[in-house]
Biopython code that builds the backbone (N, CA, C, O; Angstrom):
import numpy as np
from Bio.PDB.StructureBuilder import StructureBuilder

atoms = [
    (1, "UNK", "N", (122.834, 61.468, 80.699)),
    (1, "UNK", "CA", (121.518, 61.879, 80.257)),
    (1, "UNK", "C", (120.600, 62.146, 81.443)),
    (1, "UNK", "O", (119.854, 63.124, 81.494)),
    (2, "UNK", "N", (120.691, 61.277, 82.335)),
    (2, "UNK", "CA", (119.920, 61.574, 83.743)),
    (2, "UNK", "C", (120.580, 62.651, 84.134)),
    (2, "UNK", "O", (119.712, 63.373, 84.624)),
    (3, "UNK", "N", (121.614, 63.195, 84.209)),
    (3, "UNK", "CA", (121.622, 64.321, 85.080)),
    (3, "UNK", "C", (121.389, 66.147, 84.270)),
    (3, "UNK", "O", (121.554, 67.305, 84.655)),
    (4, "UNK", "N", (121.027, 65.604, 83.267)),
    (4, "UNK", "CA", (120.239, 66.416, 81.745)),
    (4, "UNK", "C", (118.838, 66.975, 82.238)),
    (4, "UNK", "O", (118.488, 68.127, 82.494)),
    (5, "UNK", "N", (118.132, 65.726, 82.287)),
    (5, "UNK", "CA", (116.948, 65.541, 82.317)),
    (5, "UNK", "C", (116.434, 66.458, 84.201)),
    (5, "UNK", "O", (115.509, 67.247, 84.393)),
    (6, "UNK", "N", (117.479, 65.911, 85.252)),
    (6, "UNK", "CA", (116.979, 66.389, 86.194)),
    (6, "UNK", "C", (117.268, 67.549, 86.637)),
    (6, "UNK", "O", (116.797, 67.975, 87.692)),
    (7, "UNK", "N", (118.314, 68.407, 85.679)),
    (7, "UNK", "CA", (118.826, 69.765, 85.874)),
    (7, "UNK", "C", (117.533, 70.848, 85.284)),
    (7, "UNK", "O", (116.931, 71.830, 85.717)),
    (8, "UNK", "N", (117.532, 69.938, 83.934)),
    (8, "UNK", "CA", (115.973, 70.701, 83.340)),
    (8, "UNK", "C", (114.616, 70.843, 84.000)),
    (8, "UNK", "O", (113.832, 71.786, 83.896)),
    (9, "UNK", "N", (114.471, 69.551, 84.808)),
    (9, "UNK", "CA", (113.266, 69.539, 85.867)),
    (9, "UNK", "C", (113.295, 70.466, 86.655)),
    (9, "UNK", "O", (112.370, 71.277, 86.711)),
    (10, "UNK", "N", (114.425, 70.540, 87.470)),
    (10, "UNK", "CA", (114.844, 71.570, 88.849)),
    (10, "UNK", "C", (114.676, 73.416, 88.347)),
    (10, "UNK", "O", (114.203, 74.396, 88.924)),
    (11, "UNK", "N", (115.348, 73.200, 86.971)),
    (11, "UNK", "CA", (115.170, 74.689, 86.472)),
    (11, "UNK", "C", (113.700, 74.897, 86.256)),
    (11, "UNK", "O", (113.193, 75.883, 86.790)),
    (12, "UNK", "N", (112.911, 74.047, 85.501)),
    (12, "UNK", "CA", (111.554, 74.037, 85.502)),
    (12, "UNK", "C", (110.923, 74.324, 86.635)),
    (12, "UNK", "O", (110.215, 75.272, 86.299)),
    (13, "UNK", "N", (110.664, 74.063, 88.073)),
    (13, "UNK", "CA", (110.282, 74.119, 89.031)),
    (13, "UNK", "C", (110.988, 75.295, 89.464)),
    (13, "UNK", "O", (110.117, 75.838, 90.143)),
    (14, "UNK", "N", (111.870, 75.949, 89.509)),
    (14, "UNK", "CA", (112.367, 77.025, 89.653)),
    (14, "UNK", "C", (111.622, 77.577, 89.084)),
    (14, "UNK", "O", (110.655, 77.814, 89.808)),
    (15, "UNK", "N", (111.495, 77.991, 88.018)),
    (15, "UNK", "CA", (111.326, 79.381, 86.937)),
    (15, "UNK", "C", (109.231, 79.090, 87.552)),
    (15, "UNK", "O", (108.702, 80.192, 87.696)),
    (16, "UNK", "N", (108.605, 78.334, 87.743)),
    (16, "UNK", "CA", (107.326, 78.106, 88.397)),
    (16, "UNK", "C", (107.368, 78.890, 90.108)),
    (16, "UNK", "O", (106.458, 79.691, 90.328)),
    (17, "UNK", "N", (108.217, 78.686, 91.045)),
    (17, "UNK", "CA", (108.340, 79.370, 91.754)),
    (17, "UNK", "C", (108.642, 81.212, 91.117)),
    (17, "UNK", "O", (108.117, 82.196, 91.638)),
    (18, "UNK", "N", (109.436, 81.246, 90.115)),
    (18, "UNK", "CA", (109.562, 82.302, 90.188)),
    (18, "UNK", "C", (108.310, 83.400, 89.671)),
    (18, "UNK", "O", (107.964, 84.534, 90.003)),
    (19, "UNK", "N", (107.976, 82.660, 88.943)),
    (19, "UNK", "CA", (106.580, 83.204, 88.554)),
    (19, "UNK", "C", (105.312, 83.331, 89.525)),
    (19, "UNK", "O", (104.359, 84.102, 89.632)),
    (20, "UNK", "N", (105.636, 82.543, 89.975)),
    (20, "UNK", "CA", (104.186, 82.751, 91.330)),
    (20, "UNK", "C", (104.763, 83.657, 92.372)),
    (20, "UNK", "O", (103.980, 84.542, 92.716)),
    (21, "UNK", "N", (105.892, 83.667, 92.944)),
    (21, "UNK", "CA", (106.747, 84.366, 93.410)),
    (21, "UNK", "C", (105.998, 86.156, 93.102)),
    (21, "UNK", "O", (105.517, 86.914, 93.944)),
    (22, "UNK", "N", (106.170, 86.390, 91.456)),
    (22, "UNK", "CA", (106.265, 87.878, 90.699)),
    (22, "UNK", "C", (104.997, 87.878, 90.824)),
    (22, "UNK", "O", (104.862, 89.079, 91.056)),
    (23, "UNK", "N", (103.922, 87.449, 90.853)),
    (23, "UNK", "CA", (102.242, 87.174, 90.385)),
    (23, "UNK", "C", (101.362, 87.469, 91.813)),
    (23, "UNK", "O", (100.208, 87.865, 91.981)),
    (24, "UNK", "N", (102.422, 87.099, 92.744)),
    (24, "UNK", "CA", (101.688, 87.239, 94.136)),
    (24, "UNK", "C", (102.373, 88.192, 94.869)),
    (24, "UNK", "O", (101.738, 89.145, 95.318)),
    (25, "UNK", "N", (103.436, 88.105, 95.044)),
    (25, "UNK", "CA", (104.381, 89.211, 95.885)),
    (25, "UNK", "C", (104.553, 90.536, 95.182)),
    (25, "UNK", "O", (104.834, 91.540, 95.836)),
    (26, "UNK", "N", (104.346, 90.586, 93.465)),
    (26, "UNK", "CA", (105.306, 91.453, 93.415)),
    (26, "UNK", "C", (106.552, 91.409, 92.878)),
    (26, "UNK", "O", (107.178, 90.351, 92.947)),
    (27, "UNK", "N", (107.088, 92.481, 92.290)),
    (27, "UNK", "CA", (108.301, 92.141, 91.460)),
    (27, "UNK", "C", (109.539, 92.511, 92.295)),
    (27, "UNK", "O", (110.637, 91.960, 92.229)),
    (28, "UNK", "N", (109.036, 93.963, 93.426)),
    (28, "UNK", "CA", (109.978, 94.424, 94.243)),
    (28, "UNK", "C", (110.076, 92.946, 95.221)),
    (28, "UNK", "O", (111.166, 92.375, 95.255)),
    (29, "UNK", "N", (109.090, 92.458, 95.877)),
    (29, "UNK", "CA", (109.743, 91.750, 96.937)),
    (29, "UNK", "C", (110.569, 90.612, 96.301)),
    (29, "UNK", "O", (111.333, 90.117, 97.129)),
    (30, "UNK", "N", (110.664, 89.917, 94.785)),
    (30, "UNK", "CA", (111.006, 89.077, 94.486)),
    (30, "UNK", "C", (112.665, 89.595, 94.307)),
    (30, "UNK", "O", (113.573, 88.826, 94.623)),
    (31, "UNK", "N", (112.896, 90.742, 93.861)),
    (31, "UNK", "CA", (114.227, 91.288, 93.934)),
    (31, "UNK", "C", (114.478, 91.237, 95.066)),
    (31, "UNK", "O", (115.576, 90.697, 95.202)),
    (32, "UNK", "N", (113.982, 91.557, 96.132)),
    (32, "UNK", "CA", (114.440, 91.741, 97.649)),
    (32, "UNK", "C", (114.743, 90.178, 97.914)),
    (32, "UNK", "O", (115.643, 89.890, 98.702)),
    (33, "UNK", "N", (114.095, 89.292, 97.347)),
    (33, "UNK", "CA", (114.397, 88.208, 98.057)),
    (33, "UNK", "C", (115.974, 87.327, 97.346)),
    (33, "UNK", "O", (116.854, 86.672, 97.904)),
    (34, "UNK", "N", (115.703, 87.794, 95.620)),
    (34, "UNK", "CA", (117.076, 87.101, 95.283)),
    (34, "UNK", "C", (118.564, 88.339, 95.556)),
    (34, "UNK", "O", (119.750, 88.010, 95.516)),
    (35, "UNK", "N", (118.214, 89.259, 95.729)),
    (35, "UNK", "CA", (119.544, 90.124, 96.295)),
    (35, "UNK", "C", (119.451, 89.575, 97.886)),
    (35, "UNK", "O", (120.588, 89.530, 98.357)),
    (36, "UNK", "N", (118.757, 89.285, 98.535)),
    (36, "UNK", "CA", (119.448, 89.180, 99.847)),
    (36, "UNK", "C", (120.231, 87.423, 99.683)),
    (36, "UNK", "O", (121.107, 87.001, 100.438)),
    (37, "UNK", "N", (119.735, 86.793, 98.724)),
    (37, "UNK", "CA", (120.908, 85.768, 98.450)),
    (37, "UNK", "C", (121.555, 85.954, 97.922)),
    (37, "UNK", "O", (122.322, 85.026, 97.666)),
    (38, "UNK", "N", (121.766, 87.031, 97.424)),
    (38, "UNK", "CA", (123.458, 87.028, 96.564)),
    (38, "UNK", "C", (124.330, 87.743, 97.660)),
    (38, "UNK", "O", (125.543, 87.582, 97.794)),
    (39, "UNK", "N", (123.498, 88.587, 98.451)),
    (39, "UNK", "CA", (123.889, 89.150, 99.504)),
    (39, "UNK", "C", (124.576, 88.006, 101.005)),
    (39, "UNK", "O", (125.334, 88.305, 101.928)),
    (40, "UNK", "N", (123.903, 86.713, 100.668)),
    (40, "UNK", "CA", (124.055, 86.119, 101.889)),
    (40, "UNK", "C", (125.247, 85.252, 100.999)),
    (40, "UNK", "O", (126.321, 85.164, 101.594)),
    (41, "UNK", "N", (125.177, 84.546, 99.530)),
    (41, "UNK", "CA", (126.315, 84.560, 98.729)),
    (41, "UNK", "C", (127.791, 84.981, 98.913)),
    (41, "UNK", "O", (128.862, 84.418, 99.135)),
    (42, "UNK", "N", (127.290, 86.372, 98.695)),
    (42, "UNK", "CA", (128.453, 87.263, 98.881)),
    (42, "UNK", "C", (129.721, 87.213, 100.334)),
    (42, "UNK", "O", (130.940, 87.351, 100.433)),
    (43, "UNK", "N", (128.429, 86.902, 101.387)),
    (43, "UNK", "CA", (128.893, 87.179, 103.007)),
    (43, "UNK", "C", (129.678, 85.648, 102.972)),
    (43, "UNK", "O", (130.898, 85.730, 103.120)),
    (44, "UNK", "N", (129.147, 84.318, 102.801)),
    (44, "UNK", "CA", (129.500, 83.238, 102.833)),
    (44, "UNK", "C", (130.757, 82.755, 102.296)),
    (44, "UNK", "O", (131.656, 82.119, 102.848)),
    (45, "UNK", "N", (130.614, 83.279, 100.842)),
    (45, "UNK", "CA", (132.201, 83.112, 99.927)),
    (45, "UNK", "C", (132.936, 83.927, 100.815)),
    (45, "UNK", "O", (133.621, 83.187, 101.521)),
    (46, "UNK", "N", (133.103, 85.103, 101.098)),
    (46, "UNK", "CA", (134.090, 85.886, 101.797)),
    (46, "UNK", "C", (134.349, 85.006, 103.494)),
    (46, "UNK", "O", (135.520, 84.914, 103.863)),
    (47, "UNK", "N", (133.879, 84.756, 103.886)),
    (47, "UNK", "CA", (134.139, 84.560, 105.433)),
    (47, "UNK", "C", (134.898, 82.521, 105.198)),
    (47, "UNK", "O", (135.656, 81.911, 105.952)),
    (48, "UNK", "N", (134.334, 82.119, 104.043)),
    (48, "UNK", "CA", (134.515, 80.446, 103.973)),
    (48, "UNK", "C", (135.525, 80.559, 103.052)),
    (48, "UNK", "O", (136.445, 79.765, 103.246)),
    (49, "UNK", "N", (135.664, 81.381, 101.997)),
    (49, "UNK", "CA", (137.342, 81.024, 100.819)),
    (49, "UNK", "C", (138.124, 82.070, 101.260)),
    (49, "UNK", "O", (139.169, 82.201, 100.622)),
    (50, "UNK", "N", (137.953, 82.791, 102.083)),
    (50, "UNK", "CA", (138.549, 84.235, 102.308)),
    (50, "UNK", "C", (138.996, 85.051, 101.092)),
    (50, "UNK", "O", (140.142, 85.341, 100.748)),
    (51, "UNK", "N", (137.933, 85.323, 100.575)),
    (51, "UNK", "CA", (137.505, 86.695, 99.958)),
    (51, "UNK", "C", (137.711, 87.841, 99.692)),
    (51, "UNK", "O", (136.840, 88.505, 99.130)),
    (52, "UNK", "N", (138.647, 88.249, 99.954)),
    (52, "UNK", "CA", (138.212, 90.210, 100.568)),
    (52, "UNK", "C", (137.099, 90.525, 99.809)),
    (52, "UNK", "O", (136.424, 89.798, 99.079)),
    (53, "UNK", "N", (136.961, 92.066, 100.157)),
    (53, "UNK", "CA", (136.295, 92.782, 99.473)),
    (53, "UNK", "C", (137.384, 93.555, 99.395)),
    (53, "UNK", "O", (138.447, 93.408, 100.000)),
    (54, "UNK", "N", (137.035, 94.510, 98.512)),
    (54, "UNK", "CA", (137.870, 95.942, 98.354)),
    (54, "UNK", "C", (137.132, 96.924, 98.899)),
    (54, "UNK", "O", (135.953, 96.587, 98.792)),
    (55, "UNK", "N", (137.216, 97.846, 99.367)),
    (55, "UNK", "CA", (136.149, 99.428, 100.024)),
    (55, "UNK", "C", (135.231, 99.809, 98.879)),
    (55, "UNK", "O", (134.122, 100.334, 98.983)),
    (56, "UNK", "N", (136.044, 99.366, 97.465)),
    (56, "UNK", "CA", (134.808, 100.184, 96.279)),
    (56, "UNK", "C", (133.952, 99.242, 96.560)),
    (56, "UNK", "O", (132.865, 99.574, 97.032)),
    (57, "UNK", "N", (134.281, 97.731, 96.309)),
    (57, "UNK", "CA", (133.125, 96.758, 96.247)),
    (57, "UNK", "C", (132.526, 96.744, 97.644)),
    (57, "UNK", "O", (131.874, 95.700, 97.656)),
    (58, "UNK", "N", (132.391, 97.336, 98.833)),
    (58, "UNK", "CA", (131.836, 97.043, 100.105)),
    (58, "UNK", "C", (131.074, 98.265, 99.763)),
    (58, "UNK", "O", (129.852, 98.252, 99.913)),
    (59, "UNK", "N", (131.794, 99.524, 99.232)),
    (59, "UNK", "CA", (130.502, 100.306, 98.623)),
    (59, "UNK", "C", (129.347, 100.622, 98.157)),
    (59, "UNK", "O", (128.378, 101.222, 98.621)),
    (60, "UNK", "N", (129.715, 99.867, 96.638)),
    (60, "UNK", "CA", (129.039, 99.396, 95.955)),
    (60, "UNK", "C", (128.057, 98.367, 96.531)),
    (60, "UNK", "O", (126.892, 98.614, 96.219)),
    (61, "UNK", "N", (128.178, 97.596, 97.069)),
    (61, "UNK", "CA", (127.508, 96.694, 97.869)),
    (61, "UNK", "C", (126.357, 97.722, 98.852)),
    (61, "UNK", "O", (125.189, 97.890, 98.502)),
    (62, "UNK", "N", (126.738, 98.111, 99.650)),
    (62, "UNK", "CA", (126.266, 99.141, 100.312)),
    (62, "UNK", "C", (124.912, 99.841, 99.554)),
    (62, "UNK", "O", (123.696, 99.679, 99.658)),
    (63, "UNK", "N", (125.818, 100.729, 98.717)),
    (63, "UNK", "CA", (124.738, 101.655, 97.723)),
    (63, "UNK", "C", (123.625, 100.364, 96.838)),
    (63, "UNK", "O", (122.435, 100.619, 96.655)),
    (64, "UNK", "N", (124.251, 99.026, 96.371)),
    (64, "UNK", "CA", (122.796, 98.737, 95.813)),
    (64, "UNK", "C", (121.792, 97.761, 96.958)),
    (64, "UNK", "O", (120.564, 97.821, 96.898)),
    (65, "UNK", "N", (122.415, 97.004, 97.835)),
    (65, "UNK", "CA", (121.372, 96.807, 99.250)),
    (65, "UNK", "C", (120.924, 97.513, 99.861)),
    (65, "UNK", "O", (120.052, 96.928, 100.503)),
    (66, "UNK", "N", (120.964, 98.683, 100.150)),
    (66, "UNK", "CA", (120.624, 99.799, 100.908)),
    (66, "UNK", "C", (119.646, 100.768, 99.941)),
    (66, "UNK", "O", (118.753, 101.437, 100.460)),
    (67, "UNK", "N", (119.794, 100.780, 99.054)),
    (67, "UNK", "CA", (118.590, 101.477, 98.282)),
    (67, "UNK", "C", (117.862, 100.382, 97.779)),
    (67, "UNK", "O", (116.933, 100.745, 97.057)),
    (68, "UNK", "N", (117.955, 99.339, 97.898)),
    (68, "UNK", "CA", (116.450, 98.249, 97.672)),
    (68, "UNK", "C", (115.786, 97.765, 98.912)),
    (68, "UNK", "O", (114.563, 97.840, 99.038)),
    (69, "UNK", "N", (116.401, 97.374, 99.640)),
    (69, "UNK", "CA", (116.007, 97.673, 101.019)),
    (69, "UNK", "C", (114.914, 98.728, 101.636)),
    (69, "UNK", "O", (113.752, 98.504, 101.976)),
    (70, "UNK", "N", (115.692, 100.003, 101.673)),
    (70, "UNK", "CA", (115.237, 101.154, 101.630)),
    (70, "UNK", "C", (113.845, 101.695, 100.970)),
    (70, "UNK", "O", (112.855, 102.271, 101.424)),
    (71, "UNK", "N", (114.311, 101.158, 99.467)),
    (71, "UNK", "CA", (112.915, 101.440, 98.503)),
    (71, "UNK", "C", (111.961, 100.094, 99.780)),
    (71, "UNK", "O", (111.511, 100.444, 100.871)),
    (72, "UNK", "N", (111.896, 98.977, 99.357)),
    (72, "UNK", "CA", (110.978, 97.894, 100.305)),
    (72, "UNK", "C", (110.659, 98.301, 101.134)),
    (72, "UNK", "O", (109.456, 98.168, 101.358)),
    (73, "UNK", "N", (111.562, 99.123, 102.224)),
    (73, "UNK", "CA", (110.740, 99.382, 103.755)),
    (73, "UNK", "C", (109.973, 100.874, 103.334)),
    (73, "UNK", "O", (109.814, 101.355, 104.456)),
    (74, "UNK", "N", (109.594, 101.546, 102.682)),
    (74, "UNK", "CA", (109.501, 103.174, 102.678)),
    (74, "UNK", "C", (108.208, 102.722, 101.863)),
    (74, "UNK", "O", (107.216, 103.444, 101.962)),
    (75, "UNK", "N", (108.136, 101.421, 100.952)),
    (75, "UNK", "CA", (107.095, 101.194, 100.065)),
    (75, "UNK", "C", (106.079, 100.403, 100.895)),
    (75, "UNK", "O", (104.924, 100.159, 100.547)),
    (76, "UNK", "N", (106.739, 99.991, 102.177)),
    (76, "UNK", "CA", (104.930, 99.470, 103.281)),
    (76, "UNK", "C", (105.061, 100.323, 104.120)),
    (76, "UNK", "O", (104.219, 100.169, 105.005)),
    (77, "UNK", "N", (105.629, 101.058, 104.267)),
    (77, "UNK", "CA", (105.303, 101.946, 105.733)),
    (77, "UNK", "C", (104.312, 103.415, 105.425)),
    (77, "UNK", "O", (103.850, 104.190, 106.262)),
    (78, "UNK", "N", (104.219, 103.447, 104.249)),
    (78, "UNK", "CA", (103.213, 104.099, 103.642)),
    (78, "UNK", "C", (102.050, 103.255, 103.339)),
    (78, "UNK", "O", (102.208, 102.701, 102.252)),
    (79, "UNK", "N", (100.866, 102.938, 103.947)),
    (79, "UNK", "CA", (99.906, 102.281, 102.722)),
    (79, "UNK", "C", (99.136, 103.200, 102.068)),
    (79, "UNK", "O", (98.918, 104.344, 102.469)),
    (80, "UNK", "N", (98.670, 102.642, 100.936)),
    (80, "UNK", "CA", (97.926, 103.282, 100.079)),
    (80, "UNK", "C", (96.430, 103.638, 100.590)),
    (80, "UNK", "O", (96.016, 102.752, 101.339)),
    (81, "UNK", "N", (95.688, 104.485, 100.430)),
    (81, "UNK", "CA", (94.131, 104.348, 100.781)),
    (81, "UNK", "C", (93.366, 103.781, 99.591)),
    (81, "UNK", "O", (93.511, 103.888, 98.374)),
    (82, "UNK", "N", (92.367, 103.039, 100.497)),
    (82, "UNK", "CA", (92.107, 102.148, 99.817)),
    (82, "UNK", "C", (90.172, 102.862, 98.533)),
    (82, "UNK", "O", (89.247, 103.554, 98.959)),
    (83, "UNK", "N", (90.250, 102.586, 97.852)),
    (83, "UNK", "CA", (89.409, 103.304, 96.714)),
    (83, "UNK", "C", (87.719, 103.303, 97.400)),
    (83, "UNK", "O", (87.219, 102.227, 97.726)),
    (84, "UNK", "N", (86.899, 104.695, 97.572)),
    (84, "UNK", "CA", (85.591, 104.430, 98.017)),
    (84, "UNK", "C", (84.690, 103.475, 97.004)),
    (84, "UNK", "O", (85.112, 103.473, 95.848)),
    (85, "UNK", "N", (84.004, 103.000, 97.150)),
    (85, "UNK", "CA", (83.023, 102.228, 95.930)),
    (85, "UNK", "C", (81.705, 102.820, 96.239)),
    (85, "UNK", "O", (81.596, 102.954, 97.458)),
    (86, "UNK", "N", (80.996, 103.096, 95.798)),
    (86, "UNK", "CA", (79.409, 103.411, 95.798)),
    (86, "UNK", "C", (78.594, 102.346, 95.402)),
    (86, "UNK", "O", (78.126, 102.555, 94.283)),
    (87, "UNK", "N", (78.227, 101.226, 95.924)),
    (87, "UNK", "CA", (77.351, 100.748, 96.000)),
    (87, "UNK", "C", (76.274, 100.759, 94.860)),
    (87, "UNK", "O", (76.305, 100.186, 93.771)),
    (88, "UNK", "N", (75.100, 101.747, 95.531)),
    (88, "UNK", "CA", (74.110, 101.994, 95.368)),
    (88, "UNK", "C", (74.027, 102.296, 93.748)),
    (88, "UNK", "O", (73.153, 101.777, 93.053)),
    (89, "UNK", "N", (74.883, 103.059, 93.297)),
    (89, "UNK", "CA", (75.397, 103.621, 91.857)),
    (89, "UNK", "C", (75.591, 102.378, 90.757)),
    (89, "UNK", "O", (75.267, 102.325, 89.570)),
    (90, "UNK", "N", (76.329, 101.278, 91.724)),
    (90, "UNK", "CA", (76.251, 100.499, 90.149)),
    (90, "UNK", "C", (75.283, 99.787, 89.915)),
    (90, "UNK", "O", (74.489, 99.782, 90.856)),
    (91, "UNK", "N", (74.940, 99.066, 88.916)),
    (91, "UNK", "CA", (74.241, 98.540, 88.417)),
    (91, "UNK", "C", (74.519, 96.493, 88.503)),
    (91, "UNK", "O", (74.588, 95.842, 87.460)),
    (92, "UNK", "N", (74.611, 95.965, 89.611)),
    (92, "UNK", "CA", (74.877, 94.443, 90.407)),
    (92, "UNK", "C", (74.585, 93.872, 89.697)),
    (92, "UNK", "O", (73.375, 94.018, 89.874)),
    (93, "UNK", "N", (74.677, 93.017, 88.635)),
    (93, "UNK", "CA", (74.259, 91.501, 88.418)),
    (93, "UNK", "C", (73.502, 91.953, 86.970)),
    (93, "UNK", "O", (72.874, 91.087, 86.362)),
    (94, "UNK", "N", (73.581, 93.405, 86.407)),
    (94, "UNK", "CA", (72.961, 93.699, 85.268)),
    (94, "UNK", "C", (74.022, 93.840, 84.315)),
    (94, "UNK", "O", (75.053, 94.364, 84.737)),
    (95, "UNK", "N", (73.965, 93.343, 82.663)),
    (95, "UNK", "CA", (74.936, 93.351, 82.087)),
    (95, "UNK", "C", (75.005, 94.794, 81.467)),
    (95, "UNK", "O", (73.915, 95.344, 81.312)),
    (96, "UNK", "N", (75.795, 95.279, 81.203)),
    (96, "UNK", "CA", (75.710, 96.874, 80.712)),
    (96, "UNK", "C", (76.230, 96.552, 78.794)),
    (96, "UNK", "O", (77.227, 95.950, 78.395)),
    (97, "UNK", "N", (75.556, 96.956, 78.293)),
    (97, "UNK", "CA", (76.265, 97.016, 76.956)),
    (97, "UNK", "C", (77.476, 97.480, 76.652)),
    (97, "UNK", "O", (77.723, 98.331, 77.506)),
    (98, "UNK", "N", (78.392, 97.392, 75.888)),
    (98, "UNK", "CA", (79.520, 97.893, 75.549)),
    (98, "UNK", "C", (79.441, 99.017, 74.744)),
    (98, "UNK", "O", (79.814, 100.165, 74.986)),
    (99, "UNK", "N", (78.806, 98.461, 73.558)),
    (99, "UNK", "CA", (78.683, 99.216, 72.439)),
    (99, "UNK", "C", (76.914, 99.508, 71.995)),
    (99, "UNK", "O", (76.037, 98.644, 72.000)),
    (100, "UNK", "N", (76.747, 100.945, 71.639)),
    (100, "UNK", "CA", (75.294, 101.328, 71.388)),
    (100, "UNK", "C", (75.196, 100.471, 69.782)),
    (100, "UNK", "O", (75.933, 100.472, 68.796)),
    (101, "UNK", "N", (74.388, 100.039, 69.990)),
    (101, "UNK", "CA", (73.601, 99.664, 68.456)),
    (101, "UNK", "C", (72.868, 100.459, 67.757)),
    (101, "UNK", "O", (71.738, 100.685, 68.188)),
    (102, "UNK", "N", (73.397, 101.244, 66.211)),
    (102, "UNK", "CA", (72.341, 101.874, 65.577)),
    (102, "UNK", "C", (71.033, 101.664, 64.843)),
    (102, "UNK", "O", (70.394, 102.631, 64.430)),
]
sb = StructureBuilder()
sb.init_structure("model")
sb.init_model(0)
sb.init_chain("A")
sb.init_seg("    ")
for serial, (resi, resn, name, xyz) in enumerate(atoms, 1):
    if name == "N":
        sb.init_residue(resn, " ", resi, " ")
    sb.init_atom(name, np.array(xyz, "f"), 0.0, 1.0, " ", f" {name:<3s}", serial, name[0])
structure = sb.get_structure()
């Protein structure tokens, strides 16, 4: 029963990281971060149980790290400009109605 209780805790605290994780970073960097562990996964099982790969799966591997990657670095090396505001135009600290009353 204790080891019930503390598997459920650990997943709990997980799935809390993962959410603050998506809320602050982003959904791309949160993929970037659990593919480069399946990625470091991947490298570990192969080199420690001896593994192979096959050429399709080093491919495949290839084509989906390399286009998330890719997307991540191409998505900051562009920044966005950032929106003018006018000041003077709005109306500060005054409540604006929503709806006209007839």
């Amino acid at each position: 029963m204790y080891d019930i209780a503390l598997l459920s805790a650990v997943a709990t605290v997980g799935q809390f990281f993962i959410s603050y994780t998506i809320r602050t970073f982003g959904a791309l960097t949160f993929a970037t971060i659990m593919t480069t562990r399946q990625l470091v996964s991947i490298t570990i099982s192969g080199l420690w149980f001896s593994h192979p790969l096959s050429s399709a799966q080093w491919l495949g591997a290839v084509i989906v790290f390399g286009s998330l990657y890719s997307k991540s670095f191409f998505r900051n090396s562009a920044p966005k400009p950032l929106p003018s505001v006018d000041l003077q135009s709005r109306n500060l600290g005054e409540s604006i109605p929503l709806k006209e009353e007839a």
